[in-house]
C-alpha positions as a printed NumPy array, in Angstrom:
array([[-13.441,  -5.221, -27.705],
       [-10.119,  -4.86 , -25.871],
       [ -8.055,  -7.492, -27.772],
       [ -5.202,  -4.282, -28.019],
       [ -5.102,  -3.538, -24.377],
       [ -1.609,  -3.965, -23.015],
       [  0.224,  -3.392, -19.846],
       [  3.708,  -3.49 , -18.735],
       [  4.229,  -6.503, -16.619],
       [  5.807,  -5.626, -13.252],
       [  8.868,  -7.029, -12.39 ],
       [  7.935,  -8.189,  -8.793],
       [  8.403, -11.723,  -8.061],
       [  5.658, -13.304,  -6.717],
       [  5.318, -13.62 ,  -2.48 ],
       [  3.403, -15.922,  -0.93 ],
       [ -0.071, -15.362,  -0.992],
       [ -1.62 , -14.256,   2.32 ],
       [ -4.093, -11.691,   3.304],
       [ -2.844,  -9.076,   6.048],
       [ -4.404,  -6.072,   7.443],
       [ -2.14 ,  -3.265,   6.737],
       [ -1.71 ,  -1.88 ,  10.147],
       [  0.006,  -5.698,  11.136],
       [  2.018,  -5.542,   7.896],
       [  3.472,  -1.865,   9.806],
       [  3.955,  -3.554,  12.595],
       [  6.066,  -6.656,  11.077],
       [  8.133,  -4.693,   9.232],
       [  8.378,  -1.672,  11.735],
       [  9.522,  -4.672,  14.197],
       [ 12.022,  -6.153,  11.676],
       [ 13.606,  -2.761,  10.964],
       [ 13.926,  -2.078,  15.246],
       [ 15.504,  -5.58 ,  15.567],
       [ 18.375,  -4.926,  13.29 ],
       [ 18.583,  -1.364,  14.709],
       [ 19.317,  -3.095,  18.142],
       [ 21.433,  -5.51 ,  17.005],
       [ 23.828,  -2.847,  15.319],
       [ 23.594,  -0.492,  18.153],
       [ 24.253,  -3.506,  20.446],
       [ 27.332,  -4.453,  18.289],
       [ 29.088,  -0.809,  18.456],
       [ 28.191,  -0.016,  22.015],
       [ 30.498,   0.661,  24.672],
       [ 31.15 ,  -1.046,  27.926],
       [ 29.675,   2.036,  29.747],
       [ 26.921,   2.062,  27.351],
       [ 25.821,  -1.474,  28.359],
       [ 25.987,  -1.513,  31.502],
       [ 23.949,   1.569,  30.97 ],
       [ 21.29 ,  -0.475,  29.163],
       [ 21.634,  -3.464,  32.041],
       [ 20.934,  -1.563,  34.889],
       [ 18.022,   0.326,  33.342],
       [ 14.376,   0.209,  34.431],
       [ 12.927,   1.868,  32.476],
       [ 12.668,   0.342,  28.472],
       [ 12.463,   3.882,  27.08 ],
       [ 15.616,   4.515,  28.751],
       [ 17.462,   1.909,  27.274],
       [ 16.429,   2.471,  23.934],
       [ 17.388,   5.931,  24.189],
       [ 20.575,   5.3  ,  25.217],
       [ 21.508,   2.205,  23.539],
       [ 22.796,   4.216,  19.998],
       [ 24.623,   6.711,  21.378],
       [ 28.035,   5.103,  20.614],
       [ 26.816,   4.262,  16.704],
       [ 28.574,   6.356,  14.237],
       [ 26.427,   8.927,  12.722],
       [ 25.187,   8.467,   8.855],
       [ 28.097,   9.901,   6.621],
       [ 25.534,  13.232,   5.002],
       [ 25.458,  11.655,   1.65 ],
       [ 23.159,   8.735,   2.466],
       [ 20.885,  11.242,   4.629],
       [ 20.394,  13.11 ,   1.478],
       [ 19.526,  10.02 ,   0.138],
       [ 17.115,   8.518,   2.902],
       [ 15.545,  12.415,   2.624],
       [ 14.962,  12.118,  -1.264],
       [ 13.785,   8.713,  -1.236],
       [ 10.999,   9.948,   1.322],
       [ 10.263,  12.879,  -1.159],
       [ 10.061,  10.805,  -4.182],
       [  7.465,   8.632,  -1.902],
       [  5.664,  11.507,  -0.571],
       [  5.149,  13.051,  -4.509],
       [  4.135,   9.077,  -5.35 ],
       [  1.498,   9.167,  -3.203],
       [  0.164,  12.789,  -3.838],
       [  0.096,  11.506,  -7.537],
       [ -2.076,   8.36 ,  -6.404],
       [ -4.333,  10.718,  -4.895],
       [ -4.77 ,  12.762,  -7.032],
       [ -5.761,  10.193,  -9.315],
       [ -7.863,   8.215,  -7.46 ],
       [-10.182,  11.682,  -6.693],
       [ -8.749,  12.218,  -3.568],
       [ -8.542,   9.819,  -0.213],
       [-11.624,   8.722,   2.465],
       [-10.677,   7.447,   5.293],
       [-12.247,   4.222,   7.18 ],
       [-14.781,   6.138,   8.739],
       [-15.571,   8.437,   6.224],
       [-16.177,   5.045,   3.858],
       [-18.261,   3.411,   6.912],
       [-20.677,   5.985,   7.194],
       [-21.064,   6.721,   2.685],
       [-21.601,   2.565,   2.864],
       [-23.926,   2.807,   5.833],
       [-21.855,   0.138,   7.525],
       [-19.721,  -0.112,  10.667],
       [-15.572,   1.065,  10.294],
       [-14.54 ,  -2.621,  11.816],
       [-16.789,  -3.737,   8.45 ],
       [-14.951,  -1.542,   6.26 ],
       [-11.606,  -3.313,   7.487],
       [-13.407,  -6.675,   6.672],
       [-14.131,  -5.654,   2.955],
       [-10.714,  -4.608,   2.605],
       [ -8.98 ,  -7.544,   3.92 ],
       [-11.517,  -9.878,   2.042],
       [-10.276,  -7.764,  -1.027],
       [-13.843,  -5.971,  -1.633],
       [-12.519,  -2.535,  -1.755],
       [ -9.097,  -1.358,  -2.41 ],
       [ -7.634,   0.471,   0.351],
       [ -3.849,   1.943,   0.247],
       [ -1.557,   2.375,   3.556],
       [ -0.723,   5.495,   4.771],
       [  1.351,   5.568,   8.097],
       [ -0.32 ,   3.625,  10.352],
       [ -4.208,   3.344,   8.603],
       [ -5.01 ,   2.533,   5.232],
       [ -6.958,   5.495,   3.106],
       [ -9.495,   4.452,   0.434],
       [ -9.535,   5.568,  -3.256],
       [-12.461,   7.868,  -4.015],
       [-12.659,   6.548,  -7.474],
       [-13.68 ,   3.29 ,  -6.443],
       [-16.971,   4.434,  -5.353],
       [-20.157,   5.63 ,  -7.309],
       [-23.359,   7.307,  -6.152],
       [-22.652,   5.563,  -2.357],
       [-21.397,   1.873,  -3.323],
       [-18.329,   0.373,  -4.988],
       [-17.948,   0.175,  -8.84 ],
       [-19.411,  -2.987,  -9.999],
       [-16.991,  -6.243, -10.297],
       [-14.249,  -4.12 ,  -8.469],
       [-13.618,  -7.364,  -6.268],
       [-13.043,  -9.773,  -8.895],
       [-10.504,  -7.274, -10.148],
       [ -8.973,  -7.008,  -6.834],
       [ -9.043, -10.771,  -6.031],
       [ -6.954, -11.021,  -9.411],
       [ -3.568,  -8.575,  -7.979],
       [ -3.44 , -11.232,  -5.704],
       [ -0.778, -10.039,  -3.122],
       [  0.343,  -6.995,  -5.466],
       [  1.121,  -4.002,  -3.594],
       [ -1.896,  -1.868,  -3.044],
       [ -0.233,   1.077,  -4.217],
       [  0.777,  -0.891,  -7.167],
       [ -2.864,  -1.944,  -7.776],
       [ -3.888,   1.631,  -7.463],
       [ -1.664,   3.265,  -9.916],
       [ -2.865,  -0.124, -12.756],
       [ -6.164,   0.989, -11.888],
       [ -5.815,   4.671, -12.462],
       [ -3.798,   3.975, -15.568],
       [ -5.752,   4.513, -19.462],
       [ -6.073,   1.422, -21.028],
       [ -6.44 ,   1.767, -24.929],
       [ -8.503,  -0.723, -26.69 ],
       [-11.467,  -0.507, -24.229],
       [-13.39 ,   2.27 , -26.157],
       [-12.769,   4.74 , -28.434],
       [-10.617,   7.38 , -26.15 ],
       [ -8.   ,   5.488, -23.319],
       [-10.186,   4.421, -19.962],
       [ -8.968,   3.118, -16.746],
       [-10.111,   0.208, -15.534],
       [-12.411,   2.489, -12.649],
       [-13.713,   4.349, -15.06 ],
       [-14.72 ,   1.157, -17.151],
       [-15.851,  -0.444, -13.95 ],
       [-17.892,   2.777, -13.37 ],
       [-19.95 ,   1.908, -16.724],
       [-20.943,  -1.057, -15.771],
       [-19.335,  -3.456, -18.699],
       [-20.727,  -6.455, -19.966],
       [-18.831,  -9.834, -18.848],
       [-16.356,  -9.768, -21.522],
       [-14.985,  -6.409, -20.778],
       [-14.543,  -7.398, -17.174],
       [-13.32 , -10.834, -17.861],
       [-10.165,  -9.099, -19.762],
       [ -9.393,  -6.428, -17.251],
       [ -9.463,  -9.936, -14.732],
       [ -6.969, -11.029, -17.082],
       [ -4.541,  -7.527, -17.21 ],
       [ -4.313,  -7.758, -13.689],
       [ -3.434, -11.049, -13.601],
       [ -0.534, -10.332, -16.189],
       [  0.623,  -7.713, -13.818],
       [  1.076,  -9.478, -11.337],
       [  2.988, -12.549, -12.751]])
């Protein structure tokens, strides 16, 4: 029984719940963060500098231009923009490591014996976990067992709701006392096919983590 399982609730307040391919999530926010680059580099530009950007016909030409006149970053906060990538670099080769290492969509299509636009299906439909890297999402190997996904995986997934995936990785890579007699995480109790009650309460933790 697992009635001493615990987890540290996350902090994150609840978003709306909507299911998004990663690669448009990229774009959204890739397109939010180019806006306000504009807008500033709009704000501090010269006269020369716009009419610059006016008379330009070509749109890679104007956004090349259009910061020149913004005042570089004082070398403080790139330090800090360069150690916040590291710390999210070393985040992710600690996922990775504990997740068995990283498939990508094709790699999964062809173990599953299914097509890569199916693959994106499952993941969007929350039927494998897949984590975004860049541009593409990469899929925990420890998901998978002898060809197929560990059994009730999607009614865990379905239960992070809207949870980061990287957050839902590292819960799922995390030992959980109570489960057995040494600390499991929930894949490798998925892996052992539990009875109902075992995966009704691991339902449950990830529905604590994510309130």
């Amino acid at each position: 029984m697992a009635s001493n399982a615990s987890i540290v609730k996350s902090d994150r307040r609840p978003t709306a719940r909507r299911i998004v391919s990663g690669t448009d999530t990229l774009r959204r926010k890739a397109l939010e963060k180019l806006t306000l680059a504009i807008a500033k580099a709009v704000e501090a530009a010269s006269d020369d500098t716009l009419a610059d950007i006016v008379g330009s016909h070509d749109l890679r030409h104007a956004l090349v231009v259009a910061p020149r006149d913004i005042a570089p970053e004082a070398p403080a906060d790139l330090e800090a923009l360069k150690a916040a990538r590291e710390r999210t670099g070393q985040f992710r080769e600690d996922m990775a490591k504990r997740a068995g290492g990283m498939f990508d969509r094709a790699h999964v299509a062809a173990m599953l014996g299914v097509s890569p636009a199916a693959i994106e299906k499952q993941r969007q439909r929350r039927q494998i976990l897949g984590v975004p890297y860049g541009s593409e999402n990469r899929f925990p190997a420890a998901q998978f067992v002898d060809g197929e996904t560990v059994p009730h995986l999607r009614r865990v997934l379905e239960a992070f709701d809207d949870t980061n995936p990287w957050e839902q990785l590292m819960l799922l890579t995390t030992p959980l006392e109570g489960f057995s007699s040494e600390p499991e995480t929930a894949l490798e109790i998925l892996r052992r096919k539990p009875d109902q009650e075992t995966v009704r309460q691991l339902v449950a933790l990830a529905t604590v983590w994510t309130s």
